[in-house]
C-alpha positions as CSV (number, residue, x, y, z in Angstrom):
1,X,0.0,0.0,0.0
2,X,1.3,2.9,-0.9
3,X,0.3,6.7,0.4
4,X,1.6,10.6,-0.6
5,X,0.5,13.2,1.4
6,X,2.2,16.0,-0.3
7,X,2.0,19.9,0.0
8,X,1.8,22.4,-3.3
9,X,1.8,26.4,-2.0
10,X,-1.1,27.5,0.5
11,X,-3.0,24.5,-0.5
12,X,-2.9,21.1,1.8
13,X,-3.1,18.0,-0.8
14,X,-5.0,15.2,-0.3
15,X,-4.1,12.0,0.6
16,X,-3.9,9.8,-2.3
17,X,-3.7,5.8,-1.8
18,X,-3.4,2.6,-4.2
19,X,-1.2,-0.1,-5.3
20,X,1.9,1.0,-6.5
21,X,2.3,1.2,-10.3
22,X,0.9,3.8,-13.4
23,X,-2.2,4.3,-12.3
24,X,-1.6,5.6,-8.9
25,X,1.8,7.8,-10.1
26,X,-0.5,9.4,-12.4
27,X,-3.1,10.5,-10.2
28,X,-0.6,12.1,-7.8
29,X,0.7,14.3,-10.9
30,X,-2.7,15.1,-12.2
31,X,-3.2,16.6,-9.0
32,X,-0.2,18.2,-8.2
33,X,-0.1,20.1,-11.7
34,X,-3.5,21.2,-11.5
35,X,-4.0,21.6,-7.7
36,X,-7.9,21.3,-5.8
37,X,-8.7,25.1,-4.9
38,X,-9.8,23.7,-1.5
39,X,-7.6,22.8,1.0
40,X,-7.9,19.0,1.0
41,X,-6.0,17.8,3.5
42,X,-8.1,15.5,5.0
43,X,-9.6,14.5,1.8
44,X,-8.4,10.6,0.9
45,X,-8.5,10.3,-3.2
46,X,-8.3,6.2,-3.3
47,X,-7.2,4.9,-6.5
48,X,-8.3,1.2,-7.6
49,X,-8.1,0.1,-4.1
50,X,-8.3,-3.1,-2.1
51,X,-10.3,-3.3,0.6
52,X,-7.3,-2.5,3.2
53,X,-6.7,0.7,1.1
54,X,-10.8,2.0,2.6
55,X,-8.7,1.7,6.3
56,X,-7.1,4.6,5.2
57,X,-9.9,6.9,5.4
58,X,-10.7,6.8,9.1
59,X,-9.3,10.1,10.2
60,X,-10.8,12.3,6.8
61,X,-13.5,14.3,5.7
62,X,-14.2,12.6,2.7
63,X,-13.0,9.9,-0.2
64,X,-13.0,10.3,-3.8
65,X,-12.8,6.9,-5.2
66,X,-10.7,7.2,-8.6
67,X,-11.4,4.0,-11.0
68,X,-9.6,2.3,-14.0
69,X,-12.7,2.6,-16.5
70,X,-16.3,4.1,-16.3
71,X,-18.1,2.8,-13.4
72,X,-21.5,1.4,-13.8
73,X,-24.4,2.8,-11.7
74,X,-24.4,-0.4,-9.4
75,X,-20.3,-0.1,-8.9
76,X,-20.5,3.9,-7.7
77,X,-23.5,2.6,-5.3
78,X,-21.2,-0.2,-3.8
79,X,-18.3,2.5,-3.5
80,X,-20.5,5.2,-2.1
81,X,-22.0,2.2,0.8
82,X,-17.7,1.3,1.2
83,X,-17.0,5.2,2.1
84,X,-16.7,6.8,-1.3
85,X,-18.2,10.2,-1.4
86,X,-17.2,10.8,-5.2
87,X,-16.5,8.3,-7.9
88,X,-14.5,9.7,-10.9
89,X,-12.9,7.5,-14.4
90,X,-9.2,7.9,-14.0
91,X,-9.2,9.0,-17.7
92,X,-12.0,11.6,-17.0
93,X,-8.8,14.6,-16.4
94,X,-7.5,17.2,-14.2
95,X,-10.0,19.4,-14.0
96,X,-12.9,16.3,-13.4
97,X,-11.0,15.2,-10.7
98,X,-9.7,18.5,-8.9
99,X,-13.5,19.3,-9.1
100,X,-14.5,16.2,-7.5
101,X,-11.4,16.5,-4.3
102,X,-12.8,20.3,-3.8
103,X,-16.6,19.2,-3.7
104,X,-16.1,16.2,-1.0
105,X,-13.3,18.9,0.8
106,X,-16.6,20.6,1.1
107,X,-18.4,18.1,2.4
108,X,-20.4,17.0,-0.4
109,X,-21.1,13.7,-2.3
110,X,-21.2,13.3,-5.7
111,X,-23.8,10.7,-7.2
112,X,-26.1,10.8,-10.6
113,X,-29.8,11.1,-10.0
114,X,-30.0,7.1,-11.0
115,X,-27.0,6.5,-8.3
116,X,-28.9,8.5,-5.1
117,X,-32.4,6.4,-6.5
118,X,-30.3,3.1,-6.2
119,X,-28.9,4.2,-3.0
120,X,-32.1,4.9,-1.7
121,X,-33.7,1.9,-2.4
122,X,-31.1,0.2,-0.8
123,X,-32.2,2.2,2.4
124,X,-35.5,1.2,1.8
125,X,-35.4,-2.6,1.0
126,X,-36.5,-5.4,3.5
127,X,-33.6,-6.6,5.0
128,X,-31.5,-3.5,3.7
129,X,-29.2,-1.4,5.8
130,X,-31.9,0.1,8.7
131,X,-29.7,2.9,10.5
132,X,-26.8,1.9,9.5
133,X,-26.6,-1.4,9.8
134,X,-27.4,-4.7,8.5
135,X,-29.1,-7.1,10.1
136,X,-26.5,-10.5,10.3
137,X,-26.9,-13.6,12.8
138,X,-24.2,-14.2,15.5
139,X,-23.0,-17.2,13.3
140,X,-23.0,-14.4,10.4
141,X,-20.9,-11.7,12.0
142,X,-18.1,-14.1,13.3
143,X,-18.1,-15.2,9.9
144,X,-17.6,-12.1,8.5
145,X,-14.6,-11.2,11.0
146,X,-13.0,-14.0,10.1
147,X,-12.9,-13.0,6.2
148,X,-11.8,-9.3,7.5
149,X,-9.1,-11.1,9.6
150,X,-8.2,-12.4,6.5
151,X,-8.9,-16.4,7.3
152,X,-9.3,-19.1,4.9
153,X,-11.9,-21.0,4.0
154,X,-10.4,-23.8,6.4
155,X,-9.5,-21.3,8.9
156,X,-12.8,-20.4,9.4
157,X,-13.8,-24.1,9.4
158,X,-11.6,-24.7,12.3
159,X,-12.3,-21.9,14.2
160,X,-16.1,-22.1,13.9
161,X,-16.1,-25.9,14.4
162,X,-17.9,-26.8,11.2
163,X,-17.2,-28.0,7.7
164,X,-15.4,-26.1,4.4
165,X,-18.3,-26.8,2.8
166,X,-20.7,-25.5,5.8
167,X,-18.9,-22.3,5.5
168,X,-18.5,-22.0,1.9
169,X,-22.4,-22.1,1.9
170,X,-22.9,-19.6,5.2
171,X,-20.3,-17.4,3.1
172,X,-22.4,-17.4,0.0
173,X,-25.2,-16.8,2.0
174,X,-23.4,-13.9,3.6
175,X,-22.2,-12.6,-0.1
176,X,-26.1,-12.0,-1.3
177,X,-27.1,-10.7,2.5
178,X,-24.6,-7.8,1.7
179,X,-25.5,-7.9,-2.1
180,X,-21.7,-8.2,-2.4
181,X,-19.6,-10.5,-4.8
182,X,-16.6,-11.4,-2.8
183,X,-14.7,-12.0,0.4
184,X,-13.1,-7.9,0.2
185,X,-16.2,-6.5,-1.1
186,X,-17.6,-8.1,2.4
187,X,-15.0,-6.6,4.1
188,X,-15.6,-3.3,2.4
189,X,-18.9,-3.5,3.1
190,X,-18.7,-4.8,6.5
191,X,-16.6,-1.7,7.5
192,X,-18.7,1.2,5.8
193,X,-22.3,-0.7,7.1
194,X,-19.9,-0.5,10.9
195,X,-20.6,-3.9,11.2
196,X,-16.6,-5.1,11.8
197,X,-14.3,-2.1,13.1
């Protein structure tokens, strides 16, 4: 994981986190040729991350969420429920994404009309996140730590004192509870719903 906090004039950068490699480099120098006008200091710009990269965020004010590729409607909502405040296409430009740091620097989200319906009906749905937080069984939760602590399959097994199988089943289970597709979009999930800390 890497991280650059790095300062241009008056203005506080944000915080920008990936993997190493293209992608994140060129983010950094986006931003640090054409500068948000806000200071952002405690604004975390995460670039194609992993799911240890949404730790990061803990002590800001916002995260923009910057993706390889246009995000479909249902990807922004699953970033916006992980911690994303603003989703922007890596490719979209300078300007795009200096907008998008200043806006969440200000405090606001950034979501299409379709995205904030979505979200809602998230809210709304039988079973869906009630204040905050879905609804899991005891079984549920310790499964989920399990995959945050990063356990296998067997792991998990052991510790729970059932089969691989058992818990390949309680984990798909788990998977369409969350309406997530894998063990770090759980964990993503897990952590913005406040469900595992």
């Amino acid at each position: 994981m890497t991280t650059w906090p790095f300062e241009r004039g008056p203005t506080t950068m944000p915080l920008i986190a990936g993997p190493p490699g293209v992608l994140t480099e060129s983010v950094k120098t986006l931003l640090d040729r054409h500068p948000p006008s806000a200071s952002s200091d405690r604004v975390l710009v995460l670039v194609d991350p992993d799911a240890g990269h949404w730790n990061e965020g803990t002590l800001t004010t916002g995260v923009v969420f910057v993706r390889d590729g246009v995000p479909g409607d249902a990807e922004v909502v699953d970033a916006v429920l992980a911690g994303a405040d603003a989703v922007v296409d890596a490719s979209a430009g300078a300007d795009e994404l200096s907008a998008a740091v200043d806006a969440v620097a200000r405090g606001h989200t950034l979501v299409s009309p379709t995205q904030a319906r979505l979200l809602a009906e998230i809210a709304r749905a039988p079973g869906g996140v009630r204040g905050g937080r879905q609804q899991l069984t005891e079984r549920e939760t310790e499964l989920l730590r399990s995959i945050a602590l990063g356990e296998s399959v067997k792991q998990t097994a052991l510790a729970m004192g059932i089969s691989a199988k058992r818990v390949e089943a309680m984990q798909s289970d788990l998977f369409r509870k969350l309406a997530v597709r894998n063990r770090a979009h759980a964990v993503a999930r897990a952590h913005a719903l406040g469900i595992v800390t």
